[in-house]
Backbone as CSV, one residue per row, in Angstrom:
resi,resn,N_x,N_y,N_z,CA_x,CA_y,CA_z,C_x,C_y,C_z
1,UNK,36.668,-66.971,-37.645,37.182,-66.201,-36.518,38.647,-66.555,-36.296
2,UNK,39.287,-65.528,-36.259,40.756,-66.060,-36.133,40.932,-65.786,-34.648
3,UNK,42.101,-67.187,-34.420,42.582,-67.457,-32.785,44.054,-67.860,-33.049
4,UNK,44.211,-66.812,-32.104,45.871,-67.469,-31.760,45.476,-68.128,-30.476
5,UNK,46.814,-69.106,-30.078,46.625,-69.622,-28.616,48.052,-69.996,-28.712
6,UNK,48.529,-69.567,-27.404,50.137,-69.576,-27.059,50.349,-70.516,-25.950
7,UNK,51.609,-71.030,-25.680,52.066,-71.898,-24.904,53.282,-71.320,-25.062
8,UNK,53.790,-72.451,-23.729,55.163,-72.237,-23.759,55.909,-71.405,-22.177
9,UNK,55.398,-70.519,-21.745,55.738,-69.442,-20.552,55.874,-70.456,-19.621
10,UNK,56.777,-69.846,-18.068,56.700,-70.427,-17.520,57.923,-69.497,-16.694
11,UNK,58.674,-70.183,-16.062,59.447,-69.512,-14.922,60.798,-70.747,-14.982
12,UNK,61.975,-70.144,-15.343,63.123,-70.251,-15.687,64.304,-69.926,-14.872
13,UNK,65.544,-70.260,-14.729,66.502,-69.448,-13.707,66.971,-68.742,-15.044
14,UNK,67.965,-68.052,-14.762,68.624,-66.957,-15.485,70.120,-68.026,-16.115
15,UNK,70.186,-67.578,-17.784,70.891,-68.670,-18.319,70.467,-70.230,-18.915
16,UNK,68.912,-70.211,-18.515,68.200,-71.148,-18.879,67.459,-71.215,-20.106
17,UNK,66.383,-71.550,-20.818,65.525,-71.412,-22.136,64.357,-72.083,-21.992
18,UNK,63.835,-71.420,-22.949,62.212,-71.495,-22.870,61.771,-71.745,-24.582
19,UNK,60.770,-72.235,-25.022,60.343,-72.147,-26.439,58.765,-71.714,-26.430
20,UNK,58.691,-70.946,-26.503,57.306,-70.273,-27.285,56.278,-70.587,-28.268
21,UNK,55.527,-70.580,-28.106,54.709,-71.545,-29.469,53.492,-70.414,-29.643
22,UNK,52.623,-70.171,-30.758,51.611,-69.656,-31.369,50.950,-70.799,-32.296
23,UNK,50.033,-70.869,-31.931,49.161,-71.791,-33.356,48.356,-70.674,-33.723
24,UNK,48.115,-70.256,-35.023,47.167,-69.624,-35.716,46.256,-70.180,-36.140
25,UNK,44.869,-69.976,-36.224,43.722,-70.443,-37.097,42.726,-69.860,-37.372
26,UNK,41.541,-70.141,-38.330,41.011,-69.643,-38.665,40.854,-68.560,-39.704
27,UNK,41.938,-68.383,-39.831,42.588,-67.166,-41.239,41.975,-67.121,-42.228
28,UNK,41.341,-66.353,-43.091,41.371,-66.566,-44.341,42.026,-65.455,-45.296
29,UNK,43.227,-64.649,-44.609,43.394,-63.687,-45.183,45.206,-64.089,-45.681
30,UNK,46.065,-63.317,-46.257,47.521,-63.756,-46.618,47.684,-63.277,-44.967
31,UNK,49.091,-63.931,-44.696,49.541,-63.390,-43.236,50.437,-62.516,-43.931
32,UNK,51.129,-61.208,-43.648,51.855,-60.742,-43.826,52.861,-60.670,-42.775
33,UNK,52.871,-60.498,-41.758,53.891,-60.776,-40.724,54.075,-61.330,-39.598
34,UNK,53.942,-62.561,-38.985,53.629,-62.689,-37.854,55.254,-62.671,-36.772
35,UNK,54.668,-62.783,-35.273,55.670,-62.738,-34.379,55.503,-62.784,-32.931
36,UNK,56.431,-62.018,-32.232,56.089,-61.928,-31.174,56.535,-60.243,-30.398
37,UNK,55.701,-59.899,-29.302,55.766,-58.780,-28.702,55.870,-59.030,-27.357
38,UNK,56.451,-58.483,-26.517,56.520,-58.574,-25.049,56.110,-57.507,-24.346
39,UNK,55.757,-57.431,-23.145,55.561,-56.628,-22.136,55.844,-56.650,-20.795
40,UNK,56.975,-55.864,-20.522,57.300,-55.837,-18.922,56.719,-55.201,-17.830
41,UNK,56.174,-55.148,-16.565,55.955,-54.429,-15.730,56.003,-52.658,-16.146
42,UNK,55.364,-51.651,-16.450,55.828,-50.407,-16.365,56.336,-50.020,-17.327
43,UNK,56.459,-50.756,-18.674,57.020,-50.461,-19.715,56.184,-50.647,-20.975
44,UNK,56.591,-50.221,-21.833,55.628,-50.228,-23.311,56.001,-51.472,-23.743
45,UNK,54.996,-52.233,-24.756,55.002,-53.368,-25.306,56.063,-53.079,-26.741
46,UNK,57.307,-54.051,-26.716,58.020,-54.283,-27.361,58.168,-54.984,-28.647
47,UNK,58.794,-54.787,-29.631,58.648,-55.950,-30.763,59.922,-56.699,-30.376
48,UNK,59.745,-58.154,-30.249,61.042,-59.016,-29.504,61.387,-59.218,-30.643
49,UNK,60.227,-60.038,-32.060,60.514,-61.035,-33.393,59.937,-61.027,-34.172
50,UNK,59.981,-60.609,-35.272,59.130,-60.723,-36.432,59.688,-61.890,-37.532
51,UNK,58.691,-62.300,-38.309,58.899,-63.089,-39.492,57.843,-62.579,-40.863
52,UNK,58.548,-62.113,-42.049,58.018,-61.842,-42.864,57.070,-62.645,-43.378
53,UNK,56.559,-62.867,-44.696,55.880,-63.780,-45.536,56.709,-64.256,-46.385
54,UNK,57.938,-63.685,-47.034,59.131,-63.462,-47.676,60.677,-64.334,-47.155
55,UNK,59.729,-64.439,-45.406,61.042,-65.077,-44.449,61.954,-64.197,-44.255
56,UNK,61.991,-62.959,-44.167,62.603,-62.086,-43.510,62.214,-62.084,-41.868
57,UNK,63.681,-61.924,-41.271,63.493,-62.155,-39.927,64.090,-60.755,-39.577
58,UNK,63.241,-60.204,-37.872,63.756,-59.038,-37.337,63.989,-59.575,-35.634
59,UNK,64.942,-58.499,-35.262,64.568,-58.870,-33.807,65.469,-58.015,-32.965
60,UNK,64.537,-57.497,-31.807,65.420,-56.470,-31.247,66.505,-56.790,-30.308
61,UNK,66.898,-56.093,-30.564,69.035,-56.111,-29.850,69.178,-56.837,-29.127
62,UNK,68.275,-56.622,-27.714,68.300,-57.194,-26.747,68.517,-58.262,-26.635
63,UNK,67.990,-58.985,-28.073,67.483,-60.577,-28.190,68.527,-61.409,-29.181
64,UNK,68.579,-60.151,-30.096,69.698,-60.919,-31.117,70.480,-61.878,-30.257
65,UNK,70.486,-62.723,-31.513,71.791,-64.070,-30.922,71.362,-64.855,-30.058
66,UNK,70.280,-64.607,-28.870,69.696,-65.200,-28.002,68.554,-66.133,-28.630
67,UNK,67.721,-64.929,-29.337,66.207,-65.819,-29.419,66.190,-66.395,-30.986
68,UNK,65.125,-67.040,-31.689,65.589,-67.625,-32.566,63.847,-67.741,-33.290
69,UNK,63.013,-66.849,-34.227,61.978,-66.991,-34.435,61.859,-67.994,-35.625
70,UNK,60.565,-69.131,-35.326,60.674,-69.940,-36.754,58.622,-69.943,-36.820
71,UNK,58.070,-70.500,-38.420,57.308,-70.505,-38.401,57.196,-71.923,-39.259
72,UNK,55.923,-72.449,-38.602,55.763,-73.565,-39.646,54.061,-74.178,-39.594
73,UNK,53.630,-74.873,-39.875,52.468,-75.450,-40.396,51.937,-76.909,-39.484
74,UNK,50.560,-76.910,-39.223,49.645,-78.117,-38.706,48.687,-78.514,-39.503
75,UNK,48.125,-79.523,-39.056,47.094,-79.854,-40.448,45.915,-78.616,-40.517
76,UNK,45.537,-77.789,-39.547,44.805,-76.895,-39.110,45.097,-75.146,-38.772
77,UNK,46.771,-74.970,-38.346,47.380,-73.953,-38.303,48.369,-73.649,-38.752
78,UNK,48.998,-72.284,-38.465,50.198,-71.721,-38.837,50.550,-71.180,-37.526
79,UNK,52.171,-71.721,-37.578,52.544,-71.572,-36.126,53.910,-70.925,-36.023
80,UNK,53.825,-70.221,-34.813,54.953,-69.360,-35.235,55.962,-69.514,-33.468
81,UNK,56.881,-70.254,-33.438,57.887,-70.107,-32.280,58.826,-69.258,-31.865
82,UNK,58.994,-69.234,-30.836,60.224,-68.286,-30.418,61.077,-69.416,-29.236
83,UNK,61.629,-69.566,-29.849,63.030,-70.328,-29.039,64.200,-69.052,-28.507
84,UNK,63.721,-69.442,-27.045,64.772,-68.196,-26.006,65.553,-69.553,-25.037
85,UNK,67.134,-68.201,-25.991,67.924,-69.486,-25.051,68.774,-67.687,-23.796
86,UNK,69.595,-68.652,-23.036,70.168,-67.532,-22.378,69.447,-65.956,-21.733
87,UNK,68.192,-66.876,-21.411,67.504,-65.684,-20.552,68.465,-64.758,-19.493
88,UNK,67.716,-63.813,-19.688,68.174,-63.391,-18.630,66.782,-62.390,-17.606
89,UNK,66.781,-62.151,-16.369,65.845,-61.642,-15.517,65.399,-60.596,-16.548
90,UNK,65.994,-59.483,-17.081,65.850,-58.759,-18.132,64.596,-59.368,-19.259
91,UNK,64.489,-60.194,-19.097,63.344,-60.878,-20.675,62.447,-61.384,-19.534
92,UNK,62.011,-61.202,-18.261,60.819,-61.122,-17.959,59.909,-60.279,-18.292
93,UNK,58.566,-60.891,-18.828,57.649,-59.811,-19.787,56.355,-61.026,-19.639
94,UNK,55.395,-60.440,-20.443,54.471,-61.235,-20.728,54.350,-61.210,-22.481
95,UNK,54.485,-62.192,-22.562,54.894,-62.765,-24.125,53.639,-62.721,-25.359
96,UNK,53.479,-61.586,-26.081,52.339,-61.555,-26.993,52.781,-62.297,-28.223
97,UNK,52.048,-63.321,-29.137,51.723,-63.333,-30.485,50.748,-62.726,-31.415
98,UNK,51.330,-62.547,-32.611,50.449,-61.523,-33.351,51.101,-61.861,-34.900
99,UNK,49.521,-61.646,-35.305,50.203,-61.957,-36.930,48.908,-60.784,-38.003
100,UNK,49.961,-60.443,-38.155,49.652,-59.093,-39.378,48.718,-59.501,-40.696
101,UNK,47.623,-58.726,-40.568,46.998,-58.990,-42.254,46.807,-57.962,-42.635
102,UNK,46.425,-57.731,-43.718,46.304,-56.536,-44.800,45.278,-55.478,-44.251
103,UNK,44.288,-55.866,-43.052,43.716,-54.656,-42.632,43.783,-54.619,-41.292
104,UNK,44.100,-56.364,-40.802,44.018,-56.174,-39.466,45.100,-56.950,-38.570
105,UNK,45.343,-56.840,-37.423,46.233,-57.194,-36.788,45.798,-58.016,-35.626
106,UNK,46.546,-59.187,-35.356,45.058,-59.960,-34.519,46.463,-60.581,-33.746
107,UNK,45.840,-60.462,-32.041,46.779,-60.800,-31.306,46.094,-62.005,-30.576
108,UNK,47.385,-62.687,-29.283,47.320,-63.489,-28.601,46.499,-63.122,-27.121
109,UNK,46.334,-63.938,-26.443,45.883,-63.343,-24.674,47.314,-63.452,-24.177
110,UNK,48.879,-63.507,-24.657,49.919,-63.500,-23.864,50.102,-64.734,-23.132
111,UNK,51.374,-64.572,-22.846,51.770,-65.987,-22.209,52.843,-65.430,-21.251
112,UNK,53.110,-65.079,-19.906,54.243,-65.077,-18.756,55.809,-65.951,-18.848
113,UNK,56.475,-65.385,-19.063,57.615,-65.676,-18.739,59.013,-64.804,-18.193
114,UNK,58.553,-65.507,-17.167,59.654,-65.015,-15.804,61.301,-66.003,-15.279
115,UNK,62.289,-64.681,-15.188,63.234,-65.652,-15.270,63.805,-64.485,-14.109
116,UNK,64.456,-65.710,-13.233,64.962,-65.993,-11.670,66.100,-65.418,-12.038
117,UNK,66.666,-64.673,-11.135,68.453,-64.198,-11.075,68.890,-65.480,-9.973
């Protein structure tokens, strides 16, 4: 059974940073992409970060230069971070992980992070 479980959210002033964490487990399939997605109040769920299998990195505008996606390994998972520096009230959302396989796409329960003007 695959589980993500996220950490990291929390409540920030504006200009401050936060780091994001995903542990993956249970996999037995190749990952093809994992990352992260957000969701604000009233708005559609966003792609903030992706990381290939290849190590190709994506990330939308908003974020470029700000956020910083890395992935790496536990004796048990595959883990995938998002280091947000220079929040701003704007990147309040609720913070999804998700990592891509060849038929299926398997997400996080989200993680809150809210940032103060």
């Amino acid at each position: 059974q695959v589980r993500l479980v996220e950490s990291g959210g929390g409540l920030v002033q504006a200009g401050g940073s936060l780091r994001l964490s995903c542990a993956v487990s249970g996999h037995s399939f190749p990952i093809l992409s994992l990352g992260w997605y957000r969701q604000a109040p009233g708005k559609q769920r966003e792609l903030v970060a992706s990381r290939t299998a290849d190590g190709s990195t994506n990330y939308a505008d908003s974020v470029r230069d700000r956020f910083t996606i890395s992935r790496g390994m536990t004796w048990n998972a595959v883990t995938v971070d998002l280091q947000m520096n220079s929040l701003e009230p704007e990147d309040t959302a609720v913070y999804y992980c998700y990592v891509q396989g060849r038929q299926s796409d398997y997400w996080g329960q989200g993680t809150q992070v809210t940032v103060s003007s």
